[in-house]
Structures are given as structure tokens and as C-alpha cells.
N, C-alpha and C positions, 0 to 999 in steps of 0.2 A: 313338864317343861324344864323343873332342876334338873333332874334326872338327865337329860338331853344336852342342857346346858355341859354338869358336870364330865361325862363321856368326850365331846367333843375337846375337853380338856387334855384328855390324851393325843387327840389329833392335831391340836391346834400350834402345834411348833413350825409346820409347815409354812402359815402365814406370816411367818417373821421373816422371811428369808427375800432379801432383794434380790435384783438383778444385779450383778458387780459390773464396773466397768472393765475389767479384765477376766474375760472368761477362761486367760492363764493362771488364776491365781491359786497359791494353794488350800483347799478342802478340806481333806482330812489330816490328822495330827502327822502320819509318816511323811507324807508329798510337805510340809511344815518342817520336818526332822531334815528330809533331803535336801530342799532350798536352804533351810539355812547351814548347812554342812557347806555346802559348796560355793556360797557366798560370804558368810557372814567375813566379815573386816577382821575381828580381831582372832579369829581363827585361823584365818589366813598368815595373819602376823604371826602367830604360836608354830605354824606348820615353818614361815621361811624359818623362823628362828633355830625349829628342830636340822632344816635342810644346814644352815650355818654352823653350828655345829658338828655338824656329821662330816663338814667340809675339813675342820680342825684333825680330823683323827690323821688322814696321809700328810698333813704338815706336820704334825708331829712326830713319823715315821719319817723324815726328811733327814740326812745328816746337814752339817752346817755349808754353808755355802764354800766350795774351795777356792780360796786365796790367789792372785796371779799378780805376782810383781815382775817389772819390768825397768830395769836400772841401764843407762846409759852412760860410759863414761867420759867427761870431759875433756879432761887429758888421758889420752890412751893410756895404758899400764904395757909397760912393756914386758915381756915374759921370754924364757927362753925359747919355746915354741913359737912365740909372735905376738903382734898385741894383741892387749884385750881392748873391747869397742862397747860390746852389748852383754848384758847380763836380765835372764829371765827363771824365774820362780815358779814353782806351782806348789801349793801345800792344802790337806786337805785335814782338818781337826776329826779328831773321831772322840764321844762321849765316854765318859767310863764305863765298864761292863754294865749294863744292864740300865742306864739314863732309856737311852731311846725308848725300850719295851716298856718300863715306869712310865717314861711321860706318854705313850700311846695309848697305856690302858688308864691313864687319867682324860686324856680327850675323851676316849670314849665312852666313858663313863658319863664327863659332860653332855657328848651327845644322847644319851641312855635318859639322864636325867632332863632333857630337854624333850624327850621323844615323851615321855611321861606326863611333865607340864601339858604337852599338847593333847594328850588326854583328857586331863584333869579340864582345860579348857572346852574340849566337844563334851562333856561330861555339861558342865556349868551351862555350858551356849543351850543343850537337849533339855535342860531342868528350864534355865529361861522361857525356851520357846514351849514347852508342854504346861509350866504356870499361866502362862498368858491363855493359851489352845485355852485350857480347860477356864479360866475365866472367860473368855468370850462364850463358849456353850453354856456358860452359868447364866451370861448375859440375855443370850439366846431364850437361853428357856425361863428367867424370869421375866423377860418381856413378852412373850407366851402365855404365862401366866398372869399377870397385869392386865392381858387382854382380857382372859377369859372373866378375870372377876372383873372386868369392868361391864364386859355385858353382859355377866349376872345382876349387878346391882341396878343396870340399866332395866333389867326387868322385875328385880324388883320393886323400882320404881314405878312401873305397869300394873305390878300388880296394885301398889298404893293407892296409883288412879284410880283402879277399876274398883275397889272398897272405898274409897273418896267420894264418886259417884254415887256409888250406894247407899253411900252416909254409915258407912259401915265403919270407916276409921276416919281419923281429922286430917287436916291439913298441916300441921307439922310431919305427918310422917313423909310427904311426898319430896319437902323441903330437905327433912334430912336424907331424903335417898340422892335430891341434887348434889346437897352437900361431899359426900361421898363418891359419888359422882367424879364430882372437882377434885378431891383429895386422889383419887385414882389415877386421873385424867393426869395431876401433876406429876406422881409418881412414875407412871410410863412415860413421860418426858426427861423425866430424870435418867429414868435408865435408860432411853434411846442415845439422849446423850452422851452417856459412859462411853458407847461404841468407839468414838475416837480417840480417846487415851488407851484403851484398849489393843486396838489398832495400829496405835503409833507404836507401843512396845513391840511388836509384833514385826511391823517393818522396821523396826530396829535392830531385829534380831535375824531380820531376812535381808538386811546391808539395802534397802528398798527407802525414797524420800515416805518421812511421815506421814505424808498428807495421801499416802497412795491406798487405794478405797482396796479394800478384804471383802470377798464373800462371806456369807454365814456359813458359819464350819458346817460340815456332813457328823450329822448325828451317827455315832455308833456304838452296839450294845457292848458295853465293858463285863466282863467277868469280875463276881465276889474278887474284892482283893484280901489274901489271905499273906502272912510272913511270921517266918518262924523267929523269934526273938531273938534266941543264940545263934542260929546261924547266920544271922543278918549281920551281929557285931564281929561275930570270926569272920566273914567275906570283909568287910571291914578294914579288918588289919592283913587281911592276904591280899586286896586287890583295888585300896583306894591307890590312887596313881600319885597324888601329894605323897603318902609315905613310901610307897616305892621309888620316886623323884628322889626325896630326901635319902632312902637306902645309895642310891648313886652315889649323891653329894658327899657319901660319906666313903664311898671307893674311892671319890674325888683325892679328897682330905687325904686318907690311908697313902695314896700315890704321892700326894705332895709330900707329907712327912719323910719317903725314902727319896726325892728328889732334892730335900732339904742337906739328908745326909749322905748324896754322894755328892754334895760340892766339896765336901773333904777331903775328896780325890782327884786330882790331878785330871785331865783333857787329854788326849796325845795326839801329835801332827804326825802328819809324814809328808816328806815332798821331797823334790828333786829341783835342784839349782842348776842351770846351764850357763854357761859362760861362752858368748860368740868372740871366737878366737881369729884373726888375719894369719897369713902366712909369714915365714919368720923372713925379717931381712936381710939376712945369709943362708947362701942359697945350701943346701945339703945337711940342713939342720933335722936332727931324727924327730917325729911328729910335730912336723910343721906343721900351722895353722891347725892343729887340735884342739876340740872345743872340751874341756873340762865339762863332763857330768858329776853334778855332787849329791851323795841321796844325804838328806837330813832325815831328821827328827826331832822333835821339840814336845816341852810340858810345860803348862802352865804352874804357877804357884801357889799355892793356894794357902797364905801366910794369913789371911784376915779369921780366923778361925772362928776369933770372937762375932763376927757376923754370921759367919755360915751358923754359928748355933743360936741366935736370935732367929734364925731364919728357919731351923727346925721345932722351935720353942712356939712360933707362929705358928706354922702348919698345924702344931699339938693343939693347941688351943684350936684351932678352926676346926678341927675334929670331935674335938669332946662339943665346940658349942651344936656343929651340927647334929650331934644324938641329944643334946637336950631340945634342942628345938622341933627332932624328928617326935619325943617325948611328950612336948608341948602338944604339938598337932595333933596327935593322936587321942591327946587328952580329948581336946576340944572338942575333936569328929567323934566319939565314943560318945560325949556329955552331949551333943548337937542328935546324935541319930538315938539316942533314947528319948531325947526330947519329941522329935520327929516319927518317933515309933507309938509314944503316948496317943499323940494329935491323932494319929494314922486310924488307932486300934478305935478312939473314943468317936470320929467320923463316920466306922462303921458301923460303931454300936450308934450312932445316932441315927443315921441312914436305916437302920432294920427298923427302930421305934416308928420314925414315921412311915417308912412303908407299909408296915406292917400295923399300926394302931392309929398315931395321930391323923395322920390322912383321910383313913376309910371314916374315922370316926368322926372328923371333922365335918368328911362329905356328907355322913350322915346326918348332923346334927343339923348342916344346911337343912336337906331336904326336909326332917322335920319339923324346923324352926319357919319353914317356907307353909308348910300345911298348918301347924297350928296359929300363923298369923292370920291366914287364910279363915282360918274359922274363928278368929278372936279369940282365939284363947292367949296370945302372947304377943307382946306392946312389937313395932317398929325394931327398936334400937335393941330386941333381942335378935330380929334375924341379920341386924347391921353388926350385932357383934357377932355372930357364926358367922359370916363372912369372912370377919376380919379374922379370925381364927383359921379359916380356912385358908386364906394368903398365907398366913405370916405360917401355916404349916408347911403350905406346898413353898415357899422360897427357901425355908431352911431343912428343908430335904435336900432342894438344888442348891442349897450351900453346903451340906455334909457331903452329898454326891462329888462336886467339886474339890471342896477340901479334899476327901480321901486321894482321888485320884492326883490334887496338889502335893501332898506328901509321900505318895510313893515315888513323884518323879523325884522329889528331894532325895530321898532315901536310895533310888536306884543312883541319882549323883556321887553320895557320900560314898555307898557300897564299890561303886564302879562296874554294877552288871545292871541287867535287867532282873525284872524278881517278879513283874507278872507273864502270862502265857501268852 
């Protein structure tokens, strides 16, 4: 009958699984990956922000707006061609050699670094939504498991009866099999109820009201996770989007510093001034009513020097500080993905122990402990502690199970790739 019991423990994840209210909802961890891609809120924010940016680069390929004055005169100007009446300007500033190209490869740079963030965000949102995934199938299969040993111990409580009858064992034992029983009974309440904190992360990250009810994930067979150490931390520094972002910010920087120091130099206008001329009021006068065209030119001053060089002393700093802080970051993400690499490696060495020994041995030690009570040779409260041995193996399988696969989505975050198959 253990024997029967324990088997069906592999099949029993099935029976966890409700009817949802929305038979669109997502299942499996990709159709989870897709929704919240294309929903999520703050995603979307990271994505206009990158579009906003991208807008900056032809504005800053713009030259300045040209100038149109238009002067009127009050009292006519008399000339010897005739008077003058209306006087119109047009002037058009042009940046010193090489401003425009400097400030367009700083926009775009902006935009470069912004395209990155947006990264670094579906990165964060795929780690969010694959923590939660994989805690809810934790969920799943510990309340699966809760099951099974609950109506194990319900039968070993049968068994109690049926030696109680026979005067074969006391009335304590049957008592303590209620008790456990209750202590089960409450624990699978417990964990039922986790489902919606679970849940609400989950439709939090699919931009979806909290209260909105999730099917039970679709179980499926993951592959050994395997990662090579060094190459984890060289993908690392080639491909997290934070320090590639920051490599931008510091094109940014590079580009301000020479926009710092071409305020040094002078702007240049060019334009044409027209002058509306009447006809002369003596008649056979040689270009009468001719309207003066005047081409100018003009430069600005640029006598504040002492600003313009606070203003490239600026820029300098905002440079050096962006390498130390690209410096900082990398520290961090280096000291965070060894941390993350420990967890990883030490989940799967826990994961093989109980597969591989605690598990079977524990099942064993049930079925044993079930036959030798059975013949009196070993009190109650030894087959109520193989039990309990037996849960507390089978949940912290499905919590190494879990963790592992929680760590590599960290780790594929930090990396910025995928790294299983």
C-alpha cells in the first residue's frame, strides 16, 4: 500500500491544477516572457524613453533657426534714388567647424545609451517574471506533495486502527496519527494560500489587476543547468547593457568636453539685408526707385572665456565621474554574479543529493518503518518521524529544484544572454 502510495507521488502534481477563469492566460514560462514583453508598464516607459531619444539625434543635426527682421521706417529716409520705406533681413548663424557633427554624435550616443537601459530593463522584467514562474511551480509541486503525505499519514492512521483493534498497539498511536493529520491539514492551507501573493507578483509584471486569477503553470522538463565560471564573468563585462549604457555615457561626456571647447570660437552669420526703395522724385534720376541688397556677415564674441573654461572643467569632471561609476558597477555586478554563481552551483549539488540518495532513501525508510510497525517491532512515532523526513526531503528537492532555475535567470540578467539550451 506504501509502495502504491509513494509512486503515485510522482503522478500526483496533476491534481493541483484548477480550472482558471481565463482559459487565455499564460502556462508556460515563454507565453509569461511574451505577455509581459508586450505589456508590461514600465517597459513600455524604458522603450518611449529610448524612441525620445532617438528623436534628439535630427535635432541636433538642425542648424539654428534663421533670423528674419523686418524694420519699417517712420519717417521716410530720403536717398538719391528715392526714399526708403521698408527694410527686411534674413540671417542665418552657422556653428563652428565641426559643433553640429560633436553635438550629433553626443545625441546619439544618448540615444545608444538609452537603447541599452531598455535592455537592462526587459533583462530585469524576464528575471522578475521567471522568479515568480518558478516559485509558483515550487508552489505547485509542494502542494502536490502535502497532498501525498497527507494521505500517507491518513493511512497510516488505518493502519493504527487496524493494530488498535487487534490490541496489537494502544490508543495513543491513533491520536498521534490525528494529530499530524491537523499539522498537515494546516500546512497545505498554508501553502494554498501563498498562491496569491504569488499571483499578484506575477500580474504585476504582466501590467494585468492583482486580483486576476493564473492557471497552474504547465510543468516542463528542464535540462541539468551547467555554466562555466570564467566565461560567465567575461560575457559579464562584454554584454551586461548597464555597462555598455555607461560606455555611451561616457561618448556622451567625450562629446561635451569638445562642445565645451569650441565655445572658444566664435558662430558665423551670413545674411542679406534688403532695403524697399520708392521711386526718386525727380524724374530721370539714374536708378530710380532701386532697392539696395546688402550681403552681411557677422560673429559673435566670445570674451566670457572665463566661463567657457568652467564649462569645459565641467564636462571633465562629468567624464572621469562617469568611468568611476561605470567602475563601481561593474564591481558590484562581478561581486553579485559570484555570489549568484555560488547559490547556482551549491542548488545543484543539493538537487543531485536528494535525487539521487535523500529521496529514495527516505522512501525507503517509510516503507520500512511502515512493515516494521506493522509487526511491532517499532513504536508509532518512528514511522511519524520517516514521514516527516520524507516531506521535509521531497520540499527541499523542490526548493533546490527552484532555486537553481531562480539563479540562473539572475545570472542570465546580470550576463545579458541566455546560458541554458
Amino acid at each position: 500500500m506504501v509502495a502504491a502510495v509513494l509512486i503515485l507521488a510522482t503522478v500526483a502534481l496533476g491534481s493541483v491544477a484548477d480550472v482558471p477563469d481565463n482559459l487565455d492566460s499564460p502556462r508556460t514560462l515563454q507565453e509569461y516572457l511574451r505577455h509581459a514583453a508586450l505589456n508590461n508598464a514600465g517597459l513600455k516607459a524604458a522603450f518611449e524613453e529610448w524612441k525620445a531619444a532617438l528623436e534628439a539625434v535630427p535635432q541636433a543635426k538642425a542648424l539654428p533657426d534663421p533670423r528674419f527682421t523686418y524694420g519699417y521706417f517712420i519717417d521716410e529716409v530720403e536717398t538719391r534714388v528715392g526714399p526708403q520705406k521698408h527694410r527686411l533681413s534674413i540671417m542665418q548663424v552657422f556653428p563652428w567647424f565641426g559643433t553640429i557633427q560633436t553635438r550629433t554624435d553626443a545625441a546619439s550616443a544618448v540615444a545608444k545609451a538609452a537603447h541599452k537601459r531598455y535592455e537592462a530593463k526587459k533583462l530585469q522584467l524576464f528575471y522578475e517574471v521567471k522568479e515568480a514562474f518558478h516559485e509558483y511551480v515550487y508552489l505547485q509541486r509542494a502542494i502536490a506533495i502535502a497532498r501525498d503525505n497527507l494521505d500517507l499519514v491518513r493511512h497510516f492512521e488505518e493502519v493504527a486502527r487496524t493494530r488498535y483493534i487487534t490490541a496489537a498497539a494502544g490508543h495513543p498511536d491513533i491520536i498521534r496519527a490525528q494529530v499530524e493529520v491537523a499539522t498537515l491539514e494546516d500546512r497545505l492551507v498554508a501553502l494554498q494560500e501563498l498562491r496569491e501573493p504569488i499571483v499578484a507578483r506575477l500580474n504585476a509584471a504582466l501590467n494585468q489587476p492583482v486580483s486576476e486569477r493564473l492557471p497552474w503553470p504547465e510543468l516542463e522538463a528542464r535540462p541539468p543547468v551547467q555554466v562555466n565560471r570564467v566565461e560567465v564573468l567575461a560575457l559579464l563585462r562584454e554584454q551586461n547593457p548597464q555597462l555598455q549604457a555607461l560606455d555611451f555615457d561616457a561618448e556622451v561626456a567625450r562629446n561635451q568636453i569638445e562642445l565645451a571647447k569650441k565655445k572658444f570660437y566664435p558662430d558665423l552669420g551670413v545674411g542679406v539685408d534688403w532695403i524697399v526703395t520708392d521711386n526718386a522724385a525727380m524724374p530721370g534720376v539714374r536708378d530710380s526707385g532701386k532697392d539696395p541688397v546688402i550681403l552681411m556677415f557677422s560673429l559673435n564674441l566670445p570674451i566670457w572665456r572665463k566661463s567657457y573654461g568652467a564649462a569645459e572643467l565641467q564636462a571633465m569632471a562629468q567624464s572621469r565621474r562617469t568611468m568611476h561609476r561605470k567602475r563601481d558597477v561593474e564591481n558590484t555586478l562581478l561581486a553579485r554574479a559570484q555570489h549568484v554563481l555560488y547559490d547556482l552551483e551549491d542548488s545543484g549539488r543539493k538537487l543531485r543529493l536528494y535525487d539521487e540518495v535523500l529521496v529514495p532513501k527516505a522512501q525507503e525508510l517509510v516503507g520500512a518503518s511502515e512493515t516494521a510497525y506493522s509487526a511491532g517491532t517499532v513504536d508509532f512515532l518512528s514511522l511519524i518521524d520517516a514521514e516527516r523526513t520524507l516531506l521535509r526531503f521531497r520540499l527541499e528537492r523542490e526548493r533546490a529544484r527552484a532555486n537553481q532555475q531562480q539563479r540562473l535567470a539572475e545570472l542570465e540578467m546580470l550576463v545579458g544572454a541566455e546560458l541554458s539550451d
